[in-house]
N, C-alpha and C positions, 0 to 999 in steps of 0.2 A: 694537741692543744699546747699551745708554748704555757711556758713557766711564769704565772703572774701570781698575787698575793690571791689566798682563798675566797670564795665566794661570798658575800654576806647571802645569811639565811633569817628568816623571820615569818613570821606567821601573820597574816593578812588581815584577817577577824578575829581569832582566836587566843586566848590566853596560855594556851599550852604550850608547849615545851616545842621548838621548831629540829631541836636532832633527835629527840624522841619521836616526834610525827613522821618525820624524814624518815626514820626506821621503823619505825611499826608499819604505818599506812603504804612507803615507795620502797622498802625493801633499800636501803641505801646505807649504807654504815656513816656517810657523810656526804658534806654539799661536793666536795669531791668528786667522790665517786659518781654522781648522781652528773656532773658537767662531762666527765669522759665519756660515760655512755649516751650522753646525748653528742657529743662528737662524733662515735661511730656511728647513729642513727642519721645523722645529721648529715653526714657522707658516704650515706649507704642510698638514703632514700630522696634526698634534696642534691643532693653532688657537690655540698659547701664543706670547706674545712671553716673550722670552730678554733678561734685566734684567742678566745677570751671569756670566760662567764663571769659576767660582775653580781648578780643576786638572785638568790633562788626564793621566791616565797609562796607558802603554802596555805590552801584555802583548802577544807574541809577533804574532801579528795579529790582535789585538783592541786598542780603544781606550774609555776610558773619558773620561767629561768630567762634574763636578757642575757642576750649575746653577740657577740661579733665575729664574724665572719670574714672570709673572703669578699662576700661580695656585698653582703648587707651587715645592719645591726639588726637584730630580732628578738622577738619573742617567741619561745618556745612553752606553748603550754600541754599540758596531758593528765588523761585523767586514771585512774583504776579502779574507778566504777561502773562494772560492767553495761550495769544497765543503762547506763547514758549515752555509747556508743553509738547506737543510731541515732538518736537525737544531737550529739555533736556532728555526725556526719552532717543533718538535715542544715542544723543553722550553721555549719560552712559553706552550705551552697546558697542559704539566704544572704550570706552576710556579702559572700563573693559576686553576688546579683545586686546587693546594694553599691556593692565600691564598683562595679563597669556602670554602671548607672551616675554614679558621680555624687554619690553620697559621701560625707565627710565619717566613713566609716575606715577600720583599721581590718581590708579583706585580708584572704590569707594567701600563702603563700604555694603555689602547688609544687605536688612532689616532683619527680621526675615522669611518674605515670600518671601524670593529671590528676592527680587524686589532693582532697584538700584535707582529709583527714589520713592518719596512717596507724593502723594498728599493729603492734609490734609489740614483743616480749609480754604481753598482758596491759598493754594501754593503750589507746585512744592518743594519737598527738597530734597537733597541727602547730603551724607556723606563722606568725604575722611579720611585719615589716614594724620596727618599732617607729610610734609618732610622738616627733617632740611637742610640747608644751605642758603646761601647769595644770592642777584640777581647777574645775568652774572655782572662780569666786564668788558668794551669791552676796557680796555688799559693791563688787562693780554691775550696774544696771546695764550696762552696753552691752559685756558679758552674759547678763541673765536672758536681755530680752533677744540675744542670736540664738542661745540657744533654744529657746520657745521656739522661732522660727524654723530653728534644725528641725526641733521636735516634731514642726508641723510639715515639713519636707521630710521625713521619713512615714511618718501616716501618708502622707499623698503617694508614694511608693509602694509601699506595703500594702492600701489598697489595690493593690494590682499585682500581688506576687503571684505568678502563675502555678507553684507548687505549693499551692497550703494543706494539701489533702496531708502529704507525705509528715510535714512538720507535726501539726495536730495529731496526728496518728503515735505521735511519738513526744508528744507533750507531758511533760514534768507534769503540768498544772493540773487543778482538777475543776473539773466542770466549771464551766463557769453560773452564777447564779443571779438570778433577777436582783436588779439593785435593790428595790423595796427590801426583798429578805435580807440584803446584807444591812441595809442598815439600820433596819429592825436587831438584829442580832447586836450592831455597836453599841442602839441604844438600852438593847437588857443589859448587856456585859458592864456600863457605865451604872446605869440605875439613875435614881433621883440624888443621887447622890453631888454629880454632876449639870450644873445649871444650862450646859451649854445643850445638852442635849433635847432640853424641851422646846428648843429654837429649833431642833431639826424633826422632832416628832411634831409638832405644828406643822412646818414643812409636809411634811408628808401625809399628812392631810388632804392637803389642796396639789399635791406635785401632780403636772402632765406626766400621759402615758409614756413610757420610756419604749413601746415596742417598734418606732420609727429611729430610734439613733441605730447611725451603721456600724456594723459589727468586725472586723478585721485582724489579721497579724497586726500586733504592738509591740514597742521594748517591754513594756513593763517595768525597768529597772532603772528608769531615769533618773540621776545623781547627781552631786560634783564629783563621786569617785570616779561615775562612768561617762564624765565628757572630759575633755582634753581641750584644751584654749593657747592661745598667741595673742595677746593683746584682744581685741574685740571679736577675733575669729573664732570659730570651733573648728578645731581641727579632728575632731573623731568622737564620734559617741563610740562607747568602750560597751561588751559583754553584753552578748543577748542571749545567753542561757535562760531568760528568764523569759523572752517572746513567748506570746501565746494570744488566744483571741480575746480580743472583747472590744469594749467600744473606747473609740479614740479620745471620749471624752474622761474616759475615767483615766484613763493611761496620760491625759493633760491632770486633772486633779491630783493626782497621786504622784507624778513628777514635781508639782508645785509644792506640795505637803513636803517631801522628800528630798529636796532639791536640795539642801545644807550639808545632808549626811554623807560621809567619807568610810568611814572606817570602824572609827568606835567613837563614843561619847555623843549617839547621833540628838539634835535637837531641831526645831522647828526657825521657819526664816520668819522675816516680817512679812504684813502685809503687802510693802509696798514692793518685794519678791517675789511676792507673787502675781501682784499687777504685772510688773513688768515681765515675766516668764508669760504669763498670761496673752497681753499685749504683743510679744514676740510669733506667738502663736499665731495669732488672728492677722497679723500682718501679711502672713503668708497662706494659712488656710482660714477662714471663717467659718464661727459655729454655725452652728442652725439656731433657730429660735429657741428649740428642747434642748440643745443643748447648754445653749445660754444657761437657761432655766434652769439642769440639771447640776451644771457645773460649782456652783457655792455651798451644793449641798454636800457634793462628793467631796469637796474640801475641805468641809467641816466632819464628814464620817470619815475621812483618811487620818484628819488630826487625834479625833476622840479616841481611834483606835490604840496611839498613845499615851492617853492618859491611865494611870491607876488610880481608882478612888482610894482615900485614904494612904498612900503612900506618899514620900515625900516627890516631889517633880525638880528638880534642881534643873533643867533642861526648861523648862516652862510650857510644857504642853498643854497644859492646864490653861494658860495664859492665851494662848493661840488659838484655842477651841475654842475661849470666851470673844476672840476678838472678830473669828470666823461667823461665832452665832451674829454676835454683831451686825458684820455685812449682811449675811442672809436675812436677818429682818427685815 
């Protein structure tokens, strides 16, 4: 690796210490160390020499590192927890069946033996191709409502992946649960404390059976950290460690609730971000009737889940849950 200024390091989520985590969690005395051995790995198992690492940052026990190459810029990510091993293998090959498909996703990069994960010295790595642009803006509307659209062009995909057995077998997640329970659950953990929730405990009351919405692979983690934009384009929805089943509609509500948040100081968008994420959606896939139906209420039990009663809200969840009950009336 030629002679450039050191890597910046930093830590992704987390408030802790990014040379402390680097050596406790990757065994590294520093971002140094941590880019040469990804040059030998880099040229052992992918056949690239490694010209450059510009930043290394850590997420929980994952690590990320861009770089440049011989032949590409990349990202190199790897993990060292064990047990996610086969579940990153799995969503390398989900994510590699979305990019030949023609999905605006970031597949990976395979090794020299086809392989799209590579385990080596006690981790888990793969490769992507780095993709430029900016995170989602969710105050440009053009912006918001492509990505609905995306959103809904990866559900139409997804419904069709022909290895779900393998992924689910190997899912993070855990069961999934009838909606009624969960949002019976939002509404105890709130209380009466909370005005907004008696708009949804009325709701549910009268709500259509949910045993008709279709059930499928989802991101689940839909963001502005994890979409990537060019002016009105999407040019990648980012990180699907978090895929798993459920229905497409709740994976549209909870992208809508969620759709602001980045990194830290996360807070809720306007209404009218969520019309339009909404709107992007239906442009390209149409609800069903029950979903329709189901849809205001999932938005308003994804909000209430941030609220705390009696604590302070400086973010305005509280605000948002009020404006959600709102709509649902």
């Amino acid at each position: 690796m030629s002679a450039t200024k050191p890597p910046e390091l930093a830590m992704l989520w987390e408030a802790s210490d990014p040379h402390d985590a680097l050596r406790q969690r990757f065994g590294f005395t520093d971002a140094e160390e941590a880019c040469q051995w990804l040059g030998v790995v880099l040229a052992k198992h992918w056949g690239f020499q490694v010209n450059s690492c510009e930043r290394l940052v850590i997420s929980a026990g994952n690590a990320l590192a861009w770089l440049t190459t011989d032949a590409h810029r990349l990202v190199a990510k790897w993990s060292v927890v064990a047990s996610l091993f086969p579940r990153l293998a799995e969503l390398a090959r989900l994510t590699d069946w979305l990019a030949r498909r023609g999905l605006p996703v970031s597949g990976p990069v395979p090794a020299l033996d086809g392989s799209h994960q590579v385990k080596i010295d006690g981790v888990s790595l793969g490769l992507q191709e780095v993709v430029d642009g900016a995170h989602l803006d969710v105050t440009d509307q053009d912006q918001v409502y492509a990505a609905g659209g995306v959103l809904a062009d990866l559900h139409l995909a997804l419904a069709h992946y022909p290895d779900v057995t393998p992924v689910v077998a190997v899912s993070a997640r855990r069961e999934r649960q009838p909606l009624r329970v969960l949002m019976s659950r939002t509404i105890e953990s709130c209380g009466r404390a909370v005005p907004a929730t008696d708009a949804l405990r009325d709701w549910l009351d009268t709500a259509p059976p949910d045993h008709d919405l279709p059930v499928h692979l989802v991101h689940n983690d839909i963001r502005s950290a994890n979409i990537l934009c060019a002016g009105s384009t999407i040019r990648a929805v980012l990180d699907f460690e978090e895929v798993t089943l459920d229905h497409p509609v709740v994976d549209l509500a909870h992208g809508a609730v969620m759709l602001g948040t980045r990194f830290r100081n996360w807070g809720p968008v306007s209404p009218e971000t969520h019309q339009a994420f909404i709107a992007g959606y239906q442009s390209r896939r149409r609800l069903s009737e029950t979903e329709e139906a189901w849809l205001g209420a999932l938005v308003l039990s994804g909000t209430l889940g941030f609220v705390r009663p009696g604590m302070e809200d400086p973010a305005g969840w509280t605000t948002s849950a009020h404006l959600a009950a709102e709509a649902l009336r």
